[in-house]
N, C-alpha and C positions, 0 to 999 in steps of 0.2 A: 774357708770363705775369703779369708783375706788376702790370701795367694790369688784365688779365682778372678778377685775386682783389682788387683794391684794393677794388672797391664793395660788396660781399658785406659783411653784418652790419655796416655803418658807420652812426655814430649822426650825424645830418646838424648835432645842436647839438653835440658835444661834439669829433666829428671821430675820436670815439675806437670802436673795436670792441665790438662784444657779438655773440660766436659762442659761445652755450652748446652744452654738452653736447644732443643729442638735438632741437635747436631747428629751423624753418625755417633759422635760417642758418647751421648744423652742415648741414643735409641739402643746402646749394647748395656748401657747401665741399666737400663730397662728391664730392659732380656734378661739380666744378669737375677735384678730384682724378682722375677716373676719367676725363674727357675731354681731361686733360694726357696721362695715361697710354696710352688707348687709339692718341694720335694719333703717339705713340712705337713704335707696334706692340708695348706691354707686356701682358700679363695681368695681369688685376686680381680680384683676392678679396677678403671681406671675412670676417676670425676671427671664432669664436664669442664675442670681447669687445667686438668692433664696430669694431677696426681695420682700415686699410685696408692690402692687399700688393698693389703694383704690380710684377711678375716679367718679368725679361729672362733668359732661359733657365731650367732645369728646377726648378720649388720643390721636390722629392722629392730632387734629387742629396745633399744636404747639403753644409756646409762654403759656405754662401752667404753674401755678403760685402752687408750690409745700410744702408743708409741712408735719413732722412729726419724727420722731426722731429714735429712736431702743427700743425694750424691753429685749433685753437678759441682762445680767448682772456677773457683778468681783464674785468672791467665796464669798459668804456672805455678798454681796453688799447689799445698799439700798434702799428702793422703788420707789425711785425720779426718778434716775440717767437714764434718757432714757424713761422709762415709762412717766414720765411728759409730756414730749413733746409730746407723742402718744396720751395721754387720754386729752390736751388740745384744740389737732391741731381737736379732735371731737368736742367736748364742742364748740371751737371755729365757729364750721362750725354749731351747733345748735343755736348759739346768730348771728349768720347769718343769718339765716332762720327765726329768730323770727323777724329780724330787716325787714324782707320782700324783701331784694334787689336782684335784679336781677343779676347775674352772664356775665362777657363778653370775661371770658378767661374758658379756663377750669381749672380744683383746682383737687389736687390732695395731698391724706393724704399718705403716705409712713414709714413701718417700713423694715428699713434695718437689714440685717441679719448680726449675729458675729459682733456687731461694737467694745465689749470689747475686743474678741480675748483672753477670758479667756481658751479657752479650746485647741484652736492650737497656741496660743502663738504672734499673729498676730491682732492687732487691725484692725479694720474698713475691714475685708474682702469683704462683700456686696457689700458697696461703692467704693474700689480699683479695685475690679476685673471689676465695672459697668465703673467705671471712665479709667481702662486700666494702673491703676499706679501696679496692677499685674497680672502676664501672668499667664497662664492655668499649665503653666510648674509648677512655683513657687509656685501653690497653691495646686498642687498634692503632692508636698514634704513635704506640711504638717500635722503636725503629732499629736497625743494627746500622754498626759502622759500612756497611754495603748497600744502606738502605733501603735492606728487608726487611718490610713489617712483621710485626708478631702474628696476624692472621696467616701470613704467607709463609712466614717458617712452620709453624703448627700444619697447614694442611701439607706442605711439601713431606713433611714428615706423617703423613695418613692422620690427622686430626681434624677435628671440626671444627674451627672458630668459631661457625657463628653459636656454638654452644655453650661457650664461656660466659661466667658472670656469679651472682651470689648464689649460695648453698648452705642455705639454713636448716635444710630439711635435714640434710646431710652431718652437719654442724648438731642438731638437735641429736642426732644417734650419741655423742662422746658427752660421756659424764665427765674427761679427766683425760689429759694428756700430757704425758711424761717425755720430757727428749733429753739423751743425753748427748755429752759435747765432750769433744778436748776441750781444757781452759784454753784461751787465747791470751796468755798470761801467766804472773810466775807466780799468785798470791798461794797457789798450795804447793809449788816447789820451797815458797819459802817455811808454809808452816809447816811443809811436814809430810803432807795428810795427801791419799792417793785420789782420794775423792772428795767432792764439797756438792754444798746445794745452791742454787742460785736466789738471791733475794729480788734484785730490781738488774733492769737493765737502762743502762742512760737515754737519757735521751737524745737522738742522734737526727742526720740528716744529707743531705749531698744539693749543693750549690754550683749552677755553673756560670762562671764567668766569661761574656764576649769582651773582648779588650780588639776592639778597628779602629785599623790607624791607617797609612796608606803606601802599598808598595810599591816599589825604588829600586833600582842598580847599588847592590853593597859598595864594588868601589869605586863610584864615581860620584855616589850622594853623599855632601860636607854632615857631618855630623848636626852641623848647626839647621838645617834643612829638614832634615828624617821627625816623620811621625812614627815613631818606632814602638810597636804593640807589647813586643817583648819585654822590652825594659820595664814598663809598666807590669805585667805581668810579674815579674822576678820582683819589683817591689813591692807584689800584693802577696807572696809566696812568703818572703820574708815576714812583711806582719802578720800572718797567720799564725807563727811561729812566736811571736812576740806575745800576739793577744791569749793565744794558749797559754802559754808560759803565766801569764799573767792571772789569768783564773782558774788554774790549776785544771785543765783542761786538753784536747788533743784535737791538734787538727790539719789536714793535711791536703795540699792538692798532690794527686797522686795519680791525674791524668790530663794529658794534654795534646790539641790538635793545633796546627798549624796552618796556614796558609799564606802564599801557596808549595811555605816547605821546601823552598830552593836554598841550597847552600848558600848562592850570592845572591840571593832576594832578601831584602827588606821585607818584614811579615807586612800581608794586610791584616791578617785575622788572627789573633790568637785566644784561642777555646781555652779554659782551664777548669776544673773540676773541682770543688772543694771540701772535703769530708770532715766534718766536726762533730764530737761530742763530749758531753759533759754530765757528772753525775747530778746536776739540777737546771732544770729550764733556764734559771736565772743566772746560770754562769756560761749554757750556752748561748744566749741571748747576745751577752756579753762578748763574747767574741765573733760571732756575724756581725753585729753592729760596729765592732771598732776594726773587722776586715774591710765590711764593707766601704767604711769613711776611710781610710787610708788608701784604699782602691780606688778613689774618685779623688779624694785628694791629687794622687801621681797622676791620674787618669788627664785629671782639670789643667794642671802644669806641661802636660807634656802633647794637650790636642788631640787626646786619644778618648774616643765615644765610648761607656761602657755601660753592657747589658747585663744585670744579674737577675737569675734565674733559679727559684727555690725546685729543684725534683723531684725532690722527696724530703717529707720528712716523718717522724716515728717519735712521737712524746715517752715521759719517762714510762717504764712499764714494771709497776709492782704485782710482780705473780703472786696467785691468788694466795695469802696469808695459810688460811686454813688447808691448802694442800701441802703447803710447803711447812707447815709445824706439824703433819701428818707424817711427810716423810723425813722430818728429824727423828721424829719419835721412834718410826720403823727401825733405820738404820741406826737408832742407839739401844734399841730392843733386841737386836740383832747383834751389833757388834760390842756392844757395853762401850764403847767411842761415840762421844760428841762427836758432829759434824759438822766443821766450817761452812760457815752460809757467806758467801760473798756477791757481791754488785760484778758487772761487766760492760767493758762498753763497746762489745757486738751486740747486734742484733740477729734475729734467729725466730723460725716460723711459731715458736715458742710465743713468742711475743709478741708476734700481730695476733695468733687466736686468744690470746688471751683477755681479749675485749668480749670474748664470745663465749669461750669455755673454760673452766679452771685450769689451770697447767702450771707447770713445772717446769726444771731443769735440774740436771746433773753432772756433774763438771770431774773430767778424769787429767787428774795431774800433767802437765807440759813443764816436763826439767828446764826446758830454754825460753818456754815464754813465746817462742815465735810461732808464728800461724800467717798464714797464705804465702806460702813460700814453700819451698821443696824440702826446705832444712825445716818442718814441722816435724815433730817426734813426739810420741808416746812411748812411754815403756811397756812390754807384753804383761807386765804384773801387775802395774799399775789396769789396763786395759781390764784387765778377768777381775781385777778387785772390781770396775766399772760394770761390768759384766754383772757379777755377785749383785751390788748394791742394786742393779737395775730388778732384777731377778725377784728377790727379796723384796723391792717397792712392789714390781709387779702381783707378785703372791698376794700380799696383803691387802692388796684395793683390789682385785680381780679375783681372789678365791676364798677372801673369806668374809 
């Protein structure tokens, strides 16, 4: 399976992924999905948000017991980040089958669509619009850097827009849903442990900054003259770094457009994007607030107009207590091993449903800690240990 999805949307210089939303290589991950599934003797559907359900007994019964994660992936992401959990939550339903048991809920494998929100700017789209945390309206306004809308990438790819929006009915089938992850992070490199359960996820969010100022001839405008967007910009970049620091926190612009992007042009515009989170509202609060006064501070000094703009944001998310002391208990009934629970601060389709359905997480050791990057790694045994534990949760909430 993982040889199969390896070459699908891989960039042959960087070695890194580009599976957009809505792309050719969204539509072969598709195919990819649908021809794991079929050959599992699964039914497969696709919701009116453009996720995919792969079903092993009746999707109407209700109280179905659900797994699987996303496959698209960040600009030059890495093979782990969302695929894991798709090519596991199979694997896992084949050490099912082999172990012979009999099924008493129905089980359901799921890749949701745009969870990275690489390409309209919007994490977890699938899952919000399924979940209702985005309206029809808010998801037609968005846009790609080519500015194509979300309606018009969806139907260019044979999809219906005007059929997106909430799904409760949908929502009401899943008593439980399980995803597992690579950690994006070293906390089980450092304890030890190939596997952990997830407790909360931070609360997180994405800001964009206009910084207009006005453009110039580089070398013929005095320094003393330039409304220069830039400069302000690099000093909002820097205290982000500071205010993080400060409340023990992370935060990052980690996207930027220009204009009008001439070598010897003076910017008029410069976009910046700014990603923060922090394990308590109140330390992230803390550092939007003390970006955003030091952004208007330089901004005020130097003549430079500035627009901040909240995109999104995602409060803290404590997965549901009782599934998750459900599955410690499993995997120490299982393994005679405690199970590391730890906090993270990605966010993950885990954690928008879980305003609506009990869920989970399961988190498969990362030696290096990195994630969205081509240099992301799992080990094959840490991977099948992921495997196992997923298997084993599955068994126990779905067959007995």
């Amino acid at each position: 399976m993982w040889r199969s999805l390896a070459g699908i949307g891989r960039d042959a210089d960087s070695g890194g992924y580009r599976r957009y939303a809505w792309t050719a290589a969204d539509a072969d991950c598709r195919l990819w999905f649908r021809m794991q599934a079929e050959a599992r003797r699964l039914d497969v559907e696709t919701d009116r948000n453009g996720n995919q359900w792969a079903w092993l007994g009746d999707p109407t019964a209700g109280d179905a017991v659900v797994t699987g994660s996303h496959l698209d992936s960040v600009p030059d992401g890495g093979a782990f980040d969302g695929p894991l959990g798709v090519v596991s939550s199979f694997a896992a339903l084949d050490e099912l089958r082999k172990r012979g048991v009999s099924f008493k809920r129905p089980l359901a494998i799921v890749n949701f669509g745009d969870e990275e929100g690489a390409r309209f700017g919007l994490a977890c789209v699938g899952s919000r619009l399924t979940s209702g945390q985005l309206t029809k309206e808010k998801a037609f306004a968005l846009r790609d850097a080519d500015g194509i809308s979300l309606p018009q990438a969806m139907e260019a790819a044979g999809y219906d827009p005007e059929a997106i929006g909430a799904d409760p009915e949908r929502l009401a089938r899943v008593g439980a849903f399980v995803e597992l992850h690579v950690e994006q992070g070293r906390a089980l490199d450092l304890s030890g442990d190939a596997v952990g359960i997830a407790s909360a996820i931070w609360p997180h969010g994405r800001w964009r900054y206009d910084f207009a100022g006005e453009a110039n001839h580089a070398g013929t405008t005095r320094l003393v003259d330039r409304r220069d967007p830039m400069l302000t910009y690099a000093e909002t970049v820097l205290a982000a770094r500071r205010e993080a620091e400060l409340a023990g926190a992370v935060a990052t612009f980690g996207k930027i457009a220009v204009e009008p992007n001439g070598v010897n042009a003076i910017p008029s515009l410069v976009r910046g994007w700014l990603d923060a989170r922090a394990a308590d509202q109140g330390s992230l609060d803390a550092v939007i607030a003390g970006v955003e006064k030091a952004a208007r501070e330089h901004a005020a000094r130097a003549g430079i107009d500035l627009t901040v703009v909240r995109e999104s944001f995602t409060p803290i998310v404590d997965f549901s207590h009782a599934l998750r002391d459900e599955l410690s208990r499993i995997l120490l009934d299982r393994t005679g091993d405690k199970v590391p629970v730890l906090g993270t601060g990605a966010g993950h389709d885990a954690g928008i449903l879980s305003a609506s359905i009990p869920t989970a997480m399961l988190f498969v050791r990362n030696p290096t800690g990195v994630s969205h990057s081509p240099a992301e790694f799992a080990a094959e045994d840490d991977c099948v240990a992921g495997v196992h534990a997923l298997a084993d949760v599955l068994e126990d909430l779905a067959c007995r």
